[in-house]
N, C-alpha and C positions, 0 to 999 in steps of 0.2 A: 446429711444431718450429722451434725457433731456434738461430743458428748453435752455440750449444756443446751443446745437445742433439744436433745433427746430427753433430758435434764427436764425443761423448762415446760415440753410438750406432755411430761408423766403428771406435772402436777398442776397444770390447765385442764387434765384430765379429771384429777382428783386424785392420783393411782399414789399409793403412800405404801407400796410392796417392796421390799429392802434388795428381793432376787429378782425382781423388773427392773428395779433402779441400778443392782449392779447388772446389766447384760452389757454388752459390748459387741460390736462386728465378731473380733477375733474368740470372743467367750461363747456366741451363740450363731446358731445355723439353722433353727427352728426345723421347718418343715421344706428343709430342701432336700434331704436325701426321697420324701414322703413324692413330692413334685416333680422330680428328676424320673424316680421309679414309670411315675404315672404316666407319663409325656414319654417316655421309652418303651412302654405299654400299648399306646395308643399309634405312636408311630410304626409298631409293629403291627397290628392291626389295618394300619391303612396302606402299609406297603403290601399285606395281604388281599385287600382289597382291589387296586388296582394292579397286584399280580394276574389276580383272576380274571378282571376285566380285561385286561391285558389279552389273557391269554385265550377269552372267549372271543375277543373282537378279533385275533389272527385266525382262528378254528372256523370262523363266518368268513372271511376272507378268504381261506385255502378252499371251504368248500363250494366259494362261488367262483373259484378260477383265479382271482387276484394273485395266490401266492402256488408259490410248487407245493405239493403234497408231501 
């Protein structure tokens, strides 16, 4: 989208806000530090999760003989 598509899309909208109409790529970032956080968060969490599993599914293994103690 370039600026008079962006332009063109604010006031098909109706949007007549002077700091909507000036944003740009390079002026605005909205909710990406917000986003990046969250998804950093969660991937943390599911590496935690399958750590566990991980590490319950070799604990069943070693104690049924599959692996060395």
């Amino acid at each position: 989208m370039n600026a008079e598509d962006y332009g063109r899309a604010l006031g098909e909208l109706g949007v007549n806000d002077d700091a909507l109409r000036a944003l740009s790529p390079g002026k605005y970032i909205g909710y990406a530090r917000e986003l990046v956080m969250n998804c950093v968060s969660h991937c943390k969490y599911v590496l935690e999760v399958v750590k566990s599993r991980v590490n319950y599914e070799v604990n069943t293994m070693k104690s049924l003989g599959f692996l060395e103690q």
